[in-house]
C-alpha positions as CSV (number, residue, x, y, z in Angstrom):
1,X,183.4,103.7,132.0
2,X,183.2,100.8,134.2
3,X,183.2,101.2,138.1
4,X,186.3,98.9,139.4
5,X,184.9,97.8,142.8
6,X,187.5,96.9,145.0
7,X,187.1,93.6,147.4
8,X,186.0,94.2,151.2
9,X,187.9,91.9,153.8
10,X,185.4,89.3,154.2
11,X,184.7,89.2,150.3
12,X,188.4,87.8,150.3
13,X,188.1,85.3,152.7
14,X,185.3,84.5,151.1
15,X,187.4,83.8,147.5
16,X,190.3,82.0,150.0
17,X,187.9,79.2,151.3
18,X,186.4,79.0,148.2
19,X,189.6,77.9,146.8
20,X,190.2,75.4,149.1
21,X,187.0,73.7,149.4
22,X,185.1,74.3,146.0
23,X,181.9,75.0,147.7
24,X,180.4,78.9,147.7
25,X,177.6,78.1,150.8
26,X,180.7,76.9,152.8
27,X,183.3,79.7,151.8
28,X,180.7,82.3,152.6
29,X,179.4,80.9,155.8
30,X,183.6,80.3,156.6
31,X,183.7,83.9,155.8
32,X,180.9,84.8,158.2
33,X,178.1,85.9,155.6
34,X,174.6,85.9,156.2
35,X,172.4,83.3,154.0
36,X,175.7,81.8,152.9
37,X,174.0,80.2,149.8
38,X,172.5,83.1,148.3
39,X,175.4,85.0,148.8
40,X,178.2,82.5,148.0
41,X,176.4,82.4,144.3
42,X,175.7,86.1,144.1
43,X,179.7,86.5,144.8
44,X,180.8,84.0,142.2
45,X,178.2,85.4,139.3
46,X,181.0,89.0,140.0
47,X,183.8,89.1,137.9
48,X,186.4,90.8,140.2
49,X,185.4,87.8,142.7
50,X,186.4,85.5,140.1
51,X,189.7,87.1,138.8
52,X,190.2,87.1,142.7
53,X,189.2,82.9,142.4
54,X,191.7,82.6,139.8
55,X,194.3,84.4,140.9
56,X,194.5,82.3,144.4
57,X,193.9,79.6,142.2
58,X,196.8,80.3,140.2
59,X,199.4,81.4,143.4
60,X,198.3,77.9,144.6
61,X,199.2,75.9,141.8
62,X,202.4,77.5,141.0
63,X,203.2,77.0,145.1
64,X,202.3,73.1,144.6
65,X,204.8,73.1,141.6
66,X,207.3,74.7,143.5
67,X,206.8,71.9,146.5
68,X,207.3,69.5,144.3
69,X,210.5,70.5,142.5
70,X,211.7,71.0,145.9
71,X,210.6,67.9,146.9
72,X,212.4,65.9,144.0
73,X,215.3,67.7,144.2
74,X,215.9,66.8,147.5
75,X,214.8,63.5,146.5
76,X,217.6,63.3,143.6
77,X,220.3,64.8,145.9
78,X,219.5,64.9,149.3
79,X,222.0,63.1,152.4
80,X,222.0,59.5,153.5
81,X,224.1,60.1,156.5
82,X,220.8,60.0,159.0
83,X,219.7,57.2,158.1
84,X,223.0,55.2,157.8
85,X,223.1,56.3,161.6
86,X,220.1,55.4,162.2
87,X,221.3,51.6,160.5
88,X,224.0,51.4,163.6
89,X,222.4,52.5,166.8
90,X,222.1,50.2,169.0
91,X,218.6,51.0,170.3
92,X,217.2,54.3,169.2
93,X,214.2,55.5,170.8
94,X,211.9,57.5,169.6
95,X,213.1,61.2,169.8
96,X,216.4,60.1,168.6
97,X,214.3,58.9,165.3
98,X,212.1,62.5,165.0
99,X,215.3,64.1,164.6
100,X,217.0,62.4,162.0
101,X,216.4,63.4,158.2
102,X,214.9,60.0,156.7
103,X,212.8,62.3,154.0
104,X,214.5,59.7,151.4
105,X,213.8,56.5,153.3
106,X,210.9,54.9,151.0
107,X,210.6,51.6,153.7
108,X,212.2,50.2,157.3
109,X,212.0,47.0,158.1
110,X,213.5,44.9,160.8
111,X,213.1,41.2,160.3
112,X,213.4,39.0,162.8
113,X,216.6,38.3,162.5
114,X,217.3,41.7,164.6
115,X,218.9,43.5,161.6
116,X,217.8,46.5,159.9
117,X,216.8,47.3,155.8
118,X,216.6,50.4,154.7
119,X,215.2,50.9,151.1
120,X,215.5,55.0,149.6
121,X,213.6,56.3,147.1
122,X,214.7,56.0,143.7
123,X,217.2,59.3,142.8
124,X,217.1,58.1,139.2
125,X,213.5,58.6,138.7
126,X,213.9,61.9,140.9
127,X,216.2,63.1,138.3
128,X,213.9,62.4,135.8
129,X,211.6,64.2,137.1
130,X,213.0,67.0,137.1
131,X,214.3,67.0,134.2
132,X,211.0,66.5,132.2
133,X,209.5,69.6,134.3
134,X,212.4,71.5,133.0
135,X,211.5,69.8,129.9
136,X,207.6,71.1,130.2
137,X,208.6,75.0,131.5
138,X,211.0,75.2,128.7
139,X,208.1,74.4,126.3
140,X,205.1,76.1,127.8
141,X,207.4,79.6,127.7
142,X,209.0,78.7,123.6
143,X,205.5,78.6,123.1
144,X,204.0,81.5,124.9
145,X,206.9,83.7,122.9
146,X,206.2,81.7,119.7
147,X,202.7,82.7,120.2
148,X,203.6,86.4,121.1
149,X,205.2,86.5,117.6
150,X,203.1,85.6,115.5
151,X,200.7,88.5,117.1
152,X,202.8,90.5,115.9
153,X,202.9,89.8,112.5
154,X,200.2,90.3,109.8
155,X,200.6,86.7,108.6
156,X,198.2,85.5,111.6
157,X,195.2,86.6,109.3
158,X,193.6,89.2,111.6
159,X,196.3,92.3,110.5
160,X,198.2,92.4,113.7
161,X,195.5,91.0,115.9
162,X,195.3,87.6,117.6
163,X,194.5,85.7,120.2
164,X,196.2,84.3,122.8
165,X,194.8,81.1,124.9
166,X,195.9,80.3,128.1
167,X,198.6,77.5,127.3
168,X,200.3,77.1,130.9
């Protein structure tokens, strides 16, 4: 039976900077190793420091996917009031503007005229977004229990065996 070896402290932050920069001399020198090079590749030749890679890996992505249905959702619904106030003040300064909410102001301009344009980001594409992610998660999980299924059946060719590829 096969020793599960657990990661030390610096072995993780080793596998955290690795995920965000790519590069095993710099994660393991980040992480305070000793001949970051040579150790940086003798890390990621062990396969609990890669499950470790992939799970962080994974966490990240599924947090950037997250950010981004946020992002057009707020996008596809969010308030105009700020920036309509923003359209009738007389002379804002500056801290006035860092408190207003302009997250859906795409462009300001003031031509020369004195007056103020205001273009917003386009809700119908937001929406569209959103729903071709909903679109996407519906598909990837049919076909993760379509894929289950057929596992399960003898049909597959390898008498109740199979398979199953990463598909997300």
């Amino acid at each position: 039976m096969e020793k599960v070896m657990r990661l030390t402290p610096k072995e993780k932050l080793f596998c955290c900077y690795y995920v965000s920069s790519g590069n095993c001399k710099e994660a393991a020198a980040c992480a305070g190793f000793r001949n970051p090079e040579q150790r940086g590749n003798a890390l990621l030749a062990r396969d609990d420091v890669n499950a470790e890679i992939h799970r962080l890996f994974e966490a990240r992505n599924k947090n950037y996917r997250q950010q981004a249905r946020a992002g057009y959702e707020r996008l596809a619904f969010g308030n105009v009031t700020d920036a309509v106030r923003l359209m009738f003040a007389d002379d804002p300064d500056m801290s006035s503007i860092a408190s207003l909410d302009l997250f859906n102001v795409a462009e300001i301009k003031r031509p020369k005229d004195g007056a103020l344009e205001i273009k917003f980001f386009d809700r119908i594409k937001a929406l569209e977004k959103l729903e071709s992610a909903d679109k996407e998660e519906t598909s990837s999980v049919s076909e993760f229990y379509k894929a289950l299924a057929n596992c399960g059946s003898s049909e597959n060719g390898k008498g109740g065996q199979c398979e199953i590829q990463e598909i997300f």
